[in-house]
VEXVEX-919038 format. One record per residue (C-alpha): residue in three letters; x, y, z. Coordinates in steps of 0.1 Angstrom, whole numbers, padded with zeros to 4 digits, always signed. Example, Ala and Ser with C-alpha at 12.3 -4.5 7.8 and 13.67 -1.06 7.14 Angstrom:
<atoms>
ALA+0123-0045+0078;SER+0137-0011+0071;
</atoms>
This chain:
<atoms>
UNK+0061-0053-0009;UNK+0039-0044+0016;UNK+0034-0074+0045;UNK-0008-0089+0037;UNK-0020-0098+0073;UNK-0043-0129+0071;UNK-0069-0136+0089;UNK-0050-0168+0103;UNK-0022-0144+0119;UNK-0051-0127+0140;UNK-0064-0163+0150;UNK-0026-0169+0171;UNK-0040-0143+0192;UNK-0075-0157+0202;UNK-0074-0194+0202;UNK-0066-0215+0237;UNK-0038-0235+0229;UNK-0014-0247+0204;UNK-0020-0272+0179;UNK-0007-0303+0186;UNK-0017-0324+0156;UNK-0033-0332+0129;UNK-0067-0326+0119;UNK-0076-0366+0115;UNK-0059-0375+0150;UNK-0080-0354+0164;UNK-0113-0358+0147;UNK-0105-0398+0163;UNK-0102-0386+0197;UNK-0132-0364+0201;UNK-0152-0394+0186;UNK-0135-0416+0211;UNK-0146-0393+0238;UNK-0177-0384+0226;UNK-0186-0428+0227;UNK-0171-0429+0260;UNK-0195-0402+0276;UNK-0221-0402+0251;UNK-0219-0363+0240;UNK-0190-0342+0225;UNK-0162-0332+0249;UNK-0160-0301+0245;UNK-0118-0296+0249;UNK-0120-0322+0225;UNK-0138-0311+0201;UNK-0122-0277+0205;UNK-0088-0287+0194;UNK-0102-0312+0168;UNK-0115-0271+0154;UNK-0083-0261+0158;UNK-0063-0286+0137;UNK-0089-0284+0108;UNK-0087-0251+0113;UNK-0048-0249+0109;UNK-0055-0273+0078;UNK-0073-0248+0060;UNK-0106-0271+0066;UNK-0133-0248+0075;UNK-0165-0272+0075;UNK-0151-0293+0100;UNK-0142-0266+0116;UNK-0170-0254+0118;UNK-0189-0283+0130;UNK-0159-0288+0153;UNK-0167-0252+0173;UNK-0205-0257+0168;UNK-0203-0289+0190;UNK-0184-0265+0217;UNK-0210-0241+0218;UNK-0236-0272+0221;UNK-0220-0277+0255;UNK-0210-0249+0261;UNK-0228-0219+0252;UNK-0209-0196+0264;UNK-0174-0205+0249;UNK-0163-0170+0238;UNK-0132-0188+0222;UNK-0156-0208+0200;UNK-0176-0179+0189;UNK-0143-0163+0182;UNK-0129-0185+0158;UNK-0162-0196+0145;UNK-0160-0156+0131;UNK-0124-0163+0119;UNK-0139-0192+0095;UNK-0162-0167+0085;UNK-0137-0141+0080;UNK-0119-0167+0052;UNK-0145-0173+0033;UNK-0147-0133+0034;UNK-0185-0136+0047;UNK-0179-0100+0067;UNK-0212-0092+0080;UNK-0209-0128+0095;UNK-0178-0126+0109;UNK-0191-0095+0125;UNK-0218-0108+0141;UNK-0198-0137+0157;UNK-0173-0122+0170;UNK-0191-0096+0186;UNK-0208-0122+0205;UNK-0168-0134+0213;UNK-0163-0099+0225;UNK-0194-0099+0247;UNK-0183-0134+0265;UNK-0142-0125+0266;UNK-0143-0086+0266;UNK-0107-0090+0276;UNK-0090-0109+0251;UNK-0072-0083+0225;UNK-0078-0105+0195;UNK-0109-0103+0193;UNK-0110-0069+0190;UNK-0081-0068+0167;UNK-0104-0092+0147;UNK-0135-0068+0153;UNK-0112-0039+0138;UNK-0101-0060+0106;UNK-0139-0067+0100;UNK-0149-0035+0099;UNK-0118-0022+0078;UNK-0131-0053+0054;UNK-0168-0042+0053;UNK-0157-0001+0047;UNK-0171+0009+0081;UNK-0134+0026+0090;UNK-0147+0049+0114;UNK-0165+0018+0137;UNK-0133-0002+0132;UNK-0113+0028+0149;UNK-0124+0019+0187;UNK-0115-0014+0188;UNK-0080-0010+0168;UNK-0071+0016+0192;UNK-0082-0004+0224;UNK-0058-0030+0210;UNK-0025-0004+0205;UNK-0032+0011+0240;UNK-0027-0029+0255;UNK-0004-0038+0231;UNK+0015-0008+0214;UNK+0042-0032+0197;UNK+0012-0047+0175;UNK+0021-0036+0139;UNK-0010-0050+0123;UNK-0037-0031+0146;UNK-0012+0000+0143;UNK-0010-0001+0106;UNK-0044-0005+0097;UNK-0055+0020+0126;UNK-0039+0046+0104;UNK-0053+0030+0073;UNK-0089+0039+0087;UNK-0079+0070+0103;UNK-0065+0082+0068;UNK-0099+0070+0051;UNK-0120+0090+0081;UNK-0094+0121+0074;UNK-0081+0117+0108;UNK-0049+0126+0094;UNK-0028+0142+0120;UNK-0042+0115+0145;UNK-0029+0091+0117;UNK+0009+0100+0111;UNK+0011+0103+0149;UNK-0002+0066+0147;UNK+0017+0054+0115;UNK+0051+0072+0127;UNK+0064+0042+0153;UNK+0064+0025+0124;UNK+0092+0042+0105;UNK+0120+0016+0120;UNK+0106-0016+0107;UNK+0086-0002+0074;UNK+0105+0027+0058;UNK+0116+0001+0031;UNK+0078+0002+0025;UNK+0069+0019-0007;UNK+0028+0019+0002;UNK+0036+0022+0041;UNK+0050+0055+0029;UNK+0024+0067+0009;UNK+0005+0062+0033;UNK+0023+0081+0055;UNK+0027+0108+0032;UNK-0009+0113+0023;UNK-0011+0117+0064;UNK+0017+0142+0068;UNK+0005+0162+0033;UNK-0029+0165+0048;UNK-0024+0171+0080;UNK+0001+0202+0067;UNK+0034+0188+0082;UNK+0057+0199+0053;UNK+0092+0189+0065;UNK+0073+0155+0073;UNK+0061+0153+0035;UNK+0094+0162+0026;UNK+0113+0132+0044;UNK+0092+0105+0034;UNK+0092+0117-0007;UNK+0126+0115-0003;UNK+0128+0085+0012;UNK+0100+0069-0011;UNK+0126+0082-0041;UNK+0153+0060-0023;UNK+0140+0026-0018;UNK+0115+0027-0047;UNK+0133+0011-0072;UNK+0117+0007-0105;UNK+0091-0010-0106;UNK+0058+0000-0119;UNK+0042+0002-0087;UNK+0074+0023-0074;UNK+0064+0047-0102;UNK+0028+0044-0096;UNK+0026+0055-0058;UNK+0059+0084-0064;UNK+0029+0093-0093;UNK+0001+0093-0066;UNK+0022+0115-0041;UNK+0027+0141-0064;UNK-0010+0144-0073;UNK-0015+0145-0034;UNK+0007+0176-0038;UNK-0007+0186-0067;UNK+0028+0187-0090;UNK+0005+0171-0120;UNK+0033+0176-0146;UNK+0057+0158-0123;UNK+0029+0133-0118;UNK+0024+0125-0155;UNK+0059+0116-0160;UNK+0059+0091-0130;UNK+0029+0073-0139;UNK+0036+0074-0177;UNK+0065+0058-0167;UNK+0045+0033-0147;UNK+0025+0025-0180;UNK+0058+0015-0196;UNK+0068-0009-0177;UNK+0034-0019-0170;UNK+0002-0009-0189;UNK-0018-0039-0172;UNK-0011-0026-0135;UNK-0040-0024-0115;UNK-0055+0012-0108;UNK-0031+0032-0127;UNK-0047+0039-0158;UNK-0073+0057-0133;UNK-0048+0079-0119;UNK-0033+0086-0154;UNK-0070+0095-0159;UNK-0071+0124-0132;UNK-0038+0140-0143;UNK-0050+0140-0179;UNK-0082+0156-0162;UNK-0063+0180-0145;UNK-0040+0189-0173;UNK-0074+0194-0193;UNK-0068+0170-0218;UNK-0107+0151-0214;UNK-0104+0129-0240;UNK-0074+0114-0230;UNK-0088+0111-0194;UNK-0117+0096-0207;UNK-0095+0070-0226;UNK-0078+0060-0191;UNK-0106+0057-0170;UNK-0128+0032-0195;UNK-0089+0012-0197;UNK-0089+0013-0161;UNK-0126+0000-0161;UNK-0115-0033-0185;UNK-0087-0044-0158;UNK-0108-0035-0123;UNK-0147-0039-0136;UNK-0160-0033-0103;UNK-0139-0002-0090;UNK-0167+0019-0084;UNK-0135+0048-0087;UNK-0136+0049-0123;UNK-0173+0055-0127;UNK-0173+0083-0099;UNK-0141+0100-0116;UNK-0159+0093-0148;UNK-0189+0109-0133;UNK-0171+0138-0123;UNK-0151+0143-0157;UNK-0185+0144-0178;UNK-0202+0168-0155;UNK-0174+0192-0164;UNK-0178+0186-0199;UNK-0211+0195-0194;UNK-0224+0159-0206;UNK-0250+0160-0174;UNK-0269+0125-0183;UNK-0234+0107-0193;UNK-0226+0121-0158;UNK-0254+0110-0137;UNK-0251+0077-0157;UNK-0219+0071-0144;UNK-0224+0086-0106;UNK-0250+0052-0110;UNK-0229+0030-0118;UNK-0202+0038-0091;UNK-0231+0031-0064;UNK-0239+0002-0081;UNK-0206-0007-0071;UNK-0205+0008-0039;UNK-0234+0018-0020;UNK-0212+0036+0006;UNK-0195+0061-0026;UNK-0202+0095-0009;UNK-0187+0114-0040;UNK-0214+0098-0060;UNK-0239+0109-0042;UNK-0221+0145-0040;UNK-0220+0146-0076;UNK-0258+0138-0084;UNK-0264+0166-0057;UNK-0247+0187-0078;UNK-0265+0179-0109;UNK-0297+0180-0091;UNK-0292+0214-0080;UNK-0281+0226-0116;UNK-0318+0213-0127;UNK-0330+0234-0096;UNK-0345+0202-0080;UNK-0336+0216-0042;UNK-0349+0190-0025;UNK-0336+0156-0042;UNK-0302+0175-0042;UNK-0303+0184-0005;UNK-0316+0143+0003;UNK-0284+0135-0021;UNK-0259+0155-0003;UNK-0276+0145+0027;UNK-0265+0108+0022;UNK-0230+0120+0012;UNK-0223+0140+0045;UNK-0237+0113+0067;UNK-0214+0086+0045;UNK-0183+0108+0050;UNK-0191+0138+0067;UNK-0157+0159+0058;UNK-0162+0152+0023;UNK-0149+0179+0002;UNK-0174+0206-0011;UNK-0201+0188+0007;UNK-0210+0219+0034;UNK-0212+0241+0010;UNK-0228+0225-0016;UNK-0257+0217+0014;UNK-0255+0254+0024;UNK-0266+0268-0011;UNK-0293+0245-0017;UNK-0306+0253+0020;UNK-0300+0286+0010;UNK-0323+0282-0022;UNK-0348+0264-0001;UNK-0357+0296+0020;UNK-0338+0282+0054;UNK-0314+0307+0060;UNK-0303+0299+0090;UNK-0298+0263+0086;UNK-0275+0273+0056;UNK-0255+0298+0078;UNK-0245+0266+0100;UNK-0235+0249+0068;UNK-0212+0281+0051;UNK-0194+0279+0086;UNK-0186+0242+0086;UNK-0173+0246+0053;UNK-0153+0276+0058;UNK-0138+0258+0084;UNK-0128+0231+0062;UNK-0109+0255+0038;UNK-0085+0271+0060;UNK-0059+0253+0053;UNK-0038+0263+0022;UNK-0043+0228+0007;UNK-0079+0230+0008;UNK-0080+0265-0004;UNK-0060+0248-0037;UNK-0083+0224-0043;UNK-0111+0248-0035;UNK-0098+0265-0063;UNK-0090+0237-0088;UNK-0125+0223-0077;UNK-0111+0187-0069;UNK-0111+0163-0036;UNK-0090+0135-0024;UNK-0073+0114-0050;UNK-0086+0078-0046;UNK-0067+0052-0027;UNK-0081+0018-0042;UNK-0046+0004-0039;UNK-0046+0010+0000;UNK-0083-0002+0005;UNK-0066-0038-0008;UNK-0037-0038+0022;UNK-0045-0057+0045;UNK-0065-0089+0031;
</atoms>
């Protein structure tokens, strides 16, 4: 199973020392200072934040690292941990906020940054959280938590080459990994390193076991190499053993979609939908399914409802472009793929799609720009397949849950 990193293993790296107690001994010592001298010590009342802190209580905590800052404003350590409380109760934009502020008064201290990194992997901002994960490797290069999710968020930003580089040191402590290697598969496959894909699907085959989520990712890996009959039988398989399991009812979905077989991949997603109810995933696959079928309202229907889910769903907004153009509305459709190529600007068909309503709206050369940039983006024979087959990325809900 992969290793969760927690928000308390980043706060080892940014507190100022150890804990030496409990909370309640030293809640009585900071108020035993604090009589003696008539305000809070701030030492004390730092460690008193530590141990309630360690405890797993975050309002004294809190209070505990407010008092700090009341003395001293400038505690960078305070700030720090006062965005690792924030970070448990999972209050991202927050936990951003303060330890930015941390940053700002201890630019030097790596866990921080590390912290910075996991906030922004949290709140789906992969490409911000890329700078400060990487400032943390270069300082400490044996860090397996800033090097993991590095790749994660390079793999979500299609940084892929960049990412099995990245993900590769990690081979000698992870390869017993079934979603570290899918990971690093989707890197190698995408990044056209063959002999590379070829190493880790055979290693994935060796340490899988059989498990459901064993057959689950082996599914996923073929449907990154689009072997969709050899998909079918892992994830079927998967279903056997366990029809409950998180996200794989979507993927059953998309094979069925690529076998052709629409009813059945209808079937999957809405079973996918009853287990994860706010996967926007299933209403954008869903989205794209019925736009094939040519059920355009059913389709723009679901495109909503995947944004209602999650604002920042580029292929949503890709696929209402696309509807838009069909009803020859040029301009919503280029504002709509507008919004998908500033949310993830390699997105698949996205150039193109911009370039033919420019094209329609009379600027020529504006739509030359955009044919080029998505020429570019089909050289490769993998892109020239999907091209073909009309498909993007498979969906990687099951990564965006590693770490918590």
């Amino acid at each position: 199973m992969l290793k969760r990193f927690t928000s308390s293993g980043a706060l080892a790296l940014v507190v100022l020392t150890s804990v030496g107690g409990k909370a309640g001994a030293q809640r009585s010592f900071a108020a035993a200072q604090a009589g003696a001298t008539g305000r809070p010590d701030p030492k004390a009342s730092f460690a008193e934040g530590q141990a309630a802190l360690k405890d797993g209580d975050l309002d004294t905590a809190e209070a505990a690292f407010h008092r700090v800052l009341a003395v001293d404003p400038r505690s960078g350590a305070a700030y720090s941990n006062l965005g690792v409380i924030a970070m448990r109760r999972k209050e991202w934009d927050r936990a951003f906020a303060l330890l930015r502020k941390a940053g700002t008064l201890e630019p030097k201290m790596t866990g921080i940054r590390l912290n910075i990194g996991l906030v922004e992997y949290r709140r789906g901002n992969y490409a911000a959280a890329i700078a400060p994960l990487a400032s943390v490797l270069r300082e400490q290069p044996d860090s397996e938590q800033a090097r993991y999710l590095l790749g994660l968020c390079q793999v979500f930003t299609m940084r892929f080459a960049a990412a099995a580089k990245v993900l590769e040191p990690l081979w000698s402590v992870r390869s017993d990994d079934v979603l570290y290697l899918y990971l690093y598969d989707i890197a190698a496959v995408e990044s056209g390193q063959k002999q590379l894909d070829e190493k880790i699907l055979h290693r994935m085959i060796q340490v899988g076991g059989q498990t459901a989520e064993y057959h689950l990712i082996l599914g996923k890996a073929f449907l990154n190499r689009f072997e969709v009959a050899e998909a079918k039988t892992e994830l079927e398989l998967a279903a056997t053993v366990n029809p409950n399991l998180p996200f794989l009812h979507m993927n059953l979905g998309i094979t069925y979609m690529r076998l052709g077989d629409n009813e059945r991949a209808e079937s999957e997603f809405r079973k996918d939908m009853e287990l994860e109810p706010d996967l926007a995933d299933n209403y954008q696959q869903l989205g794209v399914l019925f736009s094939r079928m040519q059920r355009d309202e059913d389709a723009e229907k679901a495109f909503h409802e995947a944004l209602k889910r999650d604002a920042k769903n580029g292929d949503a907004y890709l696929g209402l472009a696309k509807l838009y153009q069909k009803r020859q509305k040029w301009n919503e459709a280029l504002k709509l793929a507008d919004v998908a190529l500033r949310l993830s600007p390699e997105i698949h068909g996205g150039h193109f799609l911009r370039g033919r309503i420019l094209s329609k709206l009379g600027r020529e050369k504006e739509a030359q720009v955009e044919f080029a940039a998505a020429q570019k983006s089909i050289d490769t024979r993998l892109n020239k397949e999907r091209d073909a087959l009309e498909e993007g990325p498979i969906p990687n809900p099951e990564l965006t849950k590693q770490p918590q």
